[in-house]
Every structure is written in C-alpha cells, then in structure tokens.
C-alpha positions as YAML, in Angstrom:
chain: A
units: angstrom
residues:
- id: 1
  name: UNK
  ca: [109.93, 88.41, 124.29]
- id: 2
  name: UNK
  ca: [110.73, 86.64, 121.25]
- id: 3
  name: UNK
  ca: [106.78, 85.43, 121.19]
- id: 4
  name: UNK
  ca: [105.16, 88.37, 121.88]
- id: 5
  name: UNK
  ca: [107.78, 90.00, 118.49]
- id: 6
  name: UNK
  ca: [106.12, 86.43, 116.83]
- id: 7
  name: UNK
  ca: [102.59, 87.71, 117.32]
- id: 8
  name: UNK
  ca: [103.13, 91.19, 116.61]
- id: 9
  name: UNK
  ca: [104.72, 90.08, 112.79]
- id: 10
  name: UNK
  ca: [102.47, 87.74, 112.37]
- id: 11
  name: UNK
  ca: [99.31, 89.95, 112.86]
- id: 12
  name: UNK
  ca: [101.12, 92.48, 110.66]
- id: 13
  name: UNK
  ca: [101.35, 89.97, 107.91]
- id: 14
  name: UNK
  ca: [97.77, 89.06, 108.30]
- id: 15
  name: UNK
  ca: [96.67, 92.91, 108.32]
- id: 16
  name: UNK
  ca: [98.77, 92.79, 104.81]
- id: 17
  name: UNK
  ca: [96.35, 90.02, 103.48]
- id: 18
  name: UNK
  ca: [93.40, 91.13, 104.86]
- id: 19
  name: UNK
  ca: [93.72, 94.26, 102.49]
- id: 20
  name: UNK
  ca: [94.74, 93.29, 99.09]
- id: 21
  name: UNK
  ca: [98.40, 94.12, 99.47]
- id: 22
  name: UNK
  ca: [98.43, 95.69, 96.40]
- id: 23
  name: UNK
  ca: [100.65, 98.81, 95.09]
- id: 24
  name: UNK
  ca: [100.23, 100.73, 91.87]
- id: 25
  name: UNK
  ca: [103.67, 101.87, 90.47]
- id: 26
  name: UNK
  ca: [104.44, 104.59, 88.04]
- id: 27
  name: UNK
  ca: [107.90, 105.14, 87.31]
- id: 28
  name: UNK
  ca: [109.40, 105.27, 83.78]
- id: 29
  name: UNK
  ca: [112.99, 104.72, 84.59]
- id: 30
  name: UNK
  ca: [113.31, 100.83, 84.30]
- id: 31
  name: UNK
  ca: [116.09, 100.43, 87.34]
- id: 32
  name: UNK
  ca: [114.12, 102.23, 89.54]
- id: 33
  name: UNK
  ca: [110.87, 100.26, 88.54]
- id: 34
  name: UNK
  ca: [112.71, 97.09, 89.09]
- id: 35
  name: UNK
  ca: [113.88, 98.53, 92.22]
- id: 36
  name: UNK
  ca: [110.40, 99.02, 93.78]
- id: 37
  name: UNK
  ca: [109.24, 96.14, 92.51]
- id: 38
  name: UNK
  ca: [111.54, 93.98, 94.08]
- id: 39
  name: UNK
  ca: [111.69, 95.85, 97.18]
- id: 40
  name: UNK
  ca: [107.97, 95.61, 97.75]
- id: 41
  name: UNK
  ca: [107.88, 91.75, 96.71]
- id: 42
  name: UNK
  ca: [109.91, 91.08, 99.36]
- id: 43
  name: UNK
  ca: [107.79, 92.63, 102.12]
- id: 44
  name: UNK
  ca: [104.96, 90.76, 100.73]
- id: 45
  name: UNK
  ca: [103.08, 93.19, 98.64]
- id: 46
  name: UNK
  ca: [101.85, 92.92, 94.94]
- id: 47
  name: UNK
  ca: [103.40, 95.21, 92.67]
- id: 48
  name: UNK
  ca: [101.89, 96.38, 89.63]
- id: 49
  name: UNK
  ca: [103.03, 98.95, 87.48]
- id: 50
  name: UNK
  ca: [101.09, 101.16, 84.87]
- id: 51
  name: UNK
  ca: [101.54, 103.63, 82.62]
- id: 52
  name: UNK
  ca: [100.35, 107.11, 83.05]
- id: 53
  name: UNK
  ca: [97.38, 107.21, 81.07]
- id: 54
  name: UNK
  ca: [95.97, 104.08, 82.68]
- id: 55
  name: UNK
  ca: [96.44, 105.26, 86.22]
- id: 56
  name: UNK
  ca: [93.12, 106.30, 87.13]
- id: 57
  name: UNK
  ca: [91.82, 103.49, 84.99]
- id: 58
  name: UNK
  ca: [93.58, 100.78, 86.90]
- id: 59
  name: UNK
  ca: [93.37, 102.32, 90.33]
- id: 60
  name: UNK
  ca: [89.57, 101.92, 89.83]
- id: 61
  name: UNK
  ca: [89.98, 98.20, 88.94]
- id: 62
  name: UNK
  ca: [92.49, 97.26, 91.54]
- id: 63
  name: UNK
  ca: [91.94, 98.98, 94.28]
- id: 64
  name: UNK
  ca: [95.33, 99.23, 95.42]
- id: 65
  name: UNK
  ca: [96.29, 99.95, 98.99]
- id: 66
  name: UNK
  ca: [98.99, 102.22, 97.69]
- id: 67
  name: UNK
  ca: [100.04, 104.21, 94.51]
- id: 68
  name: UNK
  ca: [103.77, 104.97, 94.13]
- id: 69
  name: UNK
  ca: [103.97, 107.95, 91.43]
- id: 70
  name: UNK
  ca: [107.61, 109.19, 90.00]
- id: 71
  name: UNK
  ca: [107.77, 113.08, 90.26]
- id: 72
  name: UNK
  ca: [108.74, 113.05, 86.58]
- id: 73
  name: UNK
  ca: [106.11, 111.06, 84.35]
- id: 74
  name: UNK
  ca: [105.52, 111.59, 80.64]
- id: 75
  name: UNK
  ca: [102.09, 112.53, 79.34]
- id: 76
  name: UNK
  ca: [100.64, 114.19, 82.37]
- id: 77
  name: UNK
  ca: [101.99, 116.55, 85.18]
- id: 78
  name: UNK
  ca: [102.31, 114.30, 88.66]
- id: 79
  name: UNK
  ca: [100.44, 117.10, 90.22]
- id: 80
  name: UNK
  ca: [97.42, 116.88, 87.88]
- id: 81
  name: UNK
  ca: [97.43, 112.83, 88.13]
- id: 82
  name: UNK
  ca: [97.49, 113.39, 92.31]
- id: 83
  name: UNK
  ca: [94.56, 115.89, 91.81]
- id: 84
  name: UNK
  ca: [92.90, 113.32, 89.78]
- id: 85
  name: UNK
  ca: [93.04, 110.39, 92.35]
- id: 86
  name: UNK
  ca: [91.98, 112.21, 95.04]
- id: 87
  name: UNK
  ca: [88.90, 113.68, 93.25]
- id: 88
  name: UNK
  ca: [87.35, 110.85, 92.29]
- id: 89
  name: UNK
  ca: [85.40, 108.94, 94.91]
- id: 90
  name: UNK
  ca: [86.45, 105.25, 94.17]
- id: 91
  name: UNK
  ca: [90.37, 106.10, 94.58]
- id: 92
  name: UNK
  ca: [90.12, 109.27, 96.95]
- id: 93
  name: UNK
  ca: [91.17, 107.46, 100.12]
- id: 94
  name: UNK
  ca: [94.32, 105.45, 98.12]
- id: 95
  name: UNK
  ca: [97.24, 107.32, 99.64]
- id: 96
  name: UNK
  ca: [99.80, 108.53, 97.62]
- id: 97
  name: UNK
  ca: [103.41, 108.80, 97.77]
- id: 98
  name: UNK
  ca: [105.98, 110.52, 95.18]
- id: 99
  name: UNK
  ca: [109.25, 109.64, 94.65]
- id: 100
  name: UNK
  ca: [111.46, 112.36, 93.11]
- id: 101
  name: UNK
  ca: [115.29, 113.41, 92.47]
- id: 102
  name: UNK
  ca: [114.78, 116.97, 93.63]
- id: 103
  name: UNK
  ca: [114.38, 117.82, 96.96]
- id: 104
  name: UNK
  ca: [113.32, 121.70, 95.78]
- id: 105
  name: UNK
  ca: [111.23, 122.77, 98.69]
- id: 106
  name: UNK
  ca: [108.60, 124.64, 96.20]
- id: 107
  name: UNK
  ca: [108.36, 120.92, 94.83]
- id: 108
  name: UNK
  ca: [107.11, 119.35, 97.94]
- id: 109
  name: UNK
  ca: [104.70, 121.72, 98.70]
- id: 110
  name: UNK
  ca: [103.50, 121.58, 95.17]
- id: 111
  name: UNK
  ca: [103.56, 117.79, 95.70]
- id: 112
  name: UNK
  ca: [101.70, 118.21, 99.33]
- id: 113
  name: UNK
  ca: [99.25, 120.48, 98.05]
- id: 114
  name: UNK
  ca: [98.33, 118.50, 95.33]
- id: 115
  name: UNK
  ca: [97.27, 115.81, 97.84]
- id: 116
  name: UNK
  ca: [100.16, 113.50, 97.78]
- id: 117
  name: UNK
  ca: [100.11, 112.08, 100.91]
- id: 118
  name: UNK
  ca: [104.22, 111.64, 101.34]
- id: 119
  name: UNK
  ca: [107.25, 112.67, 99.54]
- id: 120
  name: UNK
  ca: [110.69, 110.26, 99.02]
- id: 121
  name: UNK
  ca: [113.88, 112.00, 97.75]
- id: 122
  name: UNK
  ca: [115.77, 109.71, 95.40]
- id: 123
  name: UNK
  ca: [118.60, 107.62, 95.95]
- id: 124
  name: UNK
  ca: [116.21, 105.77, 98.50]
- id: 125
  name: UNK
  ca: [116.79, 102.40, 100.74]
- id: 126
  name: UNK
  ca: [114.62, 99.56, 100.64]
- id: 127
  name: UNK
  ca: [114.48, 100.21, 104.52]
- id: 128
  name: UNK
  ca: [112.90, 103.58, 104.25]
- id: 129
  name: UNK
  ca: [111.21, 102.78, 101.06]
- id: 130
  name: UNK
  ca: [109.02, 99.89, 103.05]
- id: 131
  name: UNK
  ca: [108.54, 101.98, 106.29]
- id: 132
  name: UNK
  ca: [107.00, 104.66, 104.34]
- id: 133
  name: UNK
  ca: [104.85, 102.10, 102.43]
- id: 134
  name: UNK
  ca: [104.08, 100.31, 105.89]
- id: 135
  name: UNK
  ca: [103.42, 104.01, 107.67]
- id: 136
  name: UNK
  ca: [101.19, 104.96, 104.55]
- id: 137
  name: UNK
  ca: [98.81, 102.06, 104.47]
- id: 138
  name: UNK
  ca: [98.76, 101.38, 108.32]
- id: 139
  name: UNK
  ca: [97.58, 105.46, 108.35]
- id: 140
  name: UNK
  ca: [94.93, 104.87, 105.66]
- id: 141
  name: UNK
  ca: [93.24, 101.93, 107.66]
- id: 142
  name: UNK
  ca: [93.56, 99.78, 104.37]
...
C-alpha cells in the first residue's frame, strides 16, 4: 500500500516539473501575498507575483501554469483583467482562479462569466488553497 501511495506522489511531483510549476499572483494585501506564496512554495510550485498592469505582460513571458488574481486589484477591474487573459491566444488556456472576501452570489457569476475558471472565499486554508491549485492545473492538462 504504502508503495503504490510512493508512486502515485512521486509521479505527481514529476507531472509538477514536467510543466513549469509556475503561478502568477496578484494580490495587493501583503499578508495575504505572503500567505500564497508560502503556501504554494511548500507544495513545490514557483510563485511569482506581479502587479496589475504587468499581468498580461508577464503571463506571456512565463507561461505560468496558474494565475491567482485578488477580487479587489487597483488599476483595472478583475473582470476586465480575466477577459483579457482569456482573449489572447498565448495565455487563453492559463486557468484562473479569484480569491475574494465576498461571497455575493452576483460576484461569482460576474467572476464565472468573466472566464475565471474557480472562485475562493477568503479566510482560506493552505489545504483548500493547494487542492484547488492541484484540481486547476491537473484540469488544464498543464
């Protein structure tokens, strides 16, 4: 048992390095920044974080296997940066999930219909925080 849970890991850890293990942040608040950093560190991913006007810009570069938007970011509406993404061809199949404070349910489906491809309600765990990341890329074939 314990082998077969030894193979199963390890080929997850693999499929993590295959792809670039990479995540885009955006999150102003500092704590919660640090928080996602950390969190996805430890589960062997690459954070990098950017600010809102270099988004696009540095999705293109990096190709990131993930891009972790806050529901409130200065400079340009969350919605119009998701609509963004997805429209252009080089970052279109980057999945996208928003972390938020309000769980408003005219907010999610503004989120959802903007082409976010999950939603997180604030206070999150590092638990759910990495299954959604895991659940997101393993989805996306990345």
């Amino acid at each position: 048992m314990w082998e077969e849970f030894r193979k199963i890991f390890s080929r997850r850890k693999k499929s993590r390095s295959k792809n670039n293990g990479c995540v885009l942040i955006v999150e102003e608040n500092l704590s919660d920044r640090q928080f996602l950093c950390r969190t996805l560190a430890r589960d062997e991913y690459r954070p990098l974080t950017a600010e809102t006007a270099t988004v696009a810009e540095m999705a293109e570069k990096t190709m990131p296997c993930l891009i972790i938007l806050s529901a409130v970011v200065s400079g340009e509406k969350t919605t119009s940066l998701c609509e963004r993404l997805k429209a252009s061809r080089t970052t279109r199949h980057i999945p996208i999930l928003i972390i938020a404070g309000k769980s408003d349910d005219s907010n999610i489906i503004d989120y959802y219909s903007h082409h976010a491809d999950q939603y997180l309600m604030k206070p999150i765990s590092g638990k759910e925080l990495i299954g959604q990341v895991r659940a997101l890329i393993d989805d996306s074939g990345r």
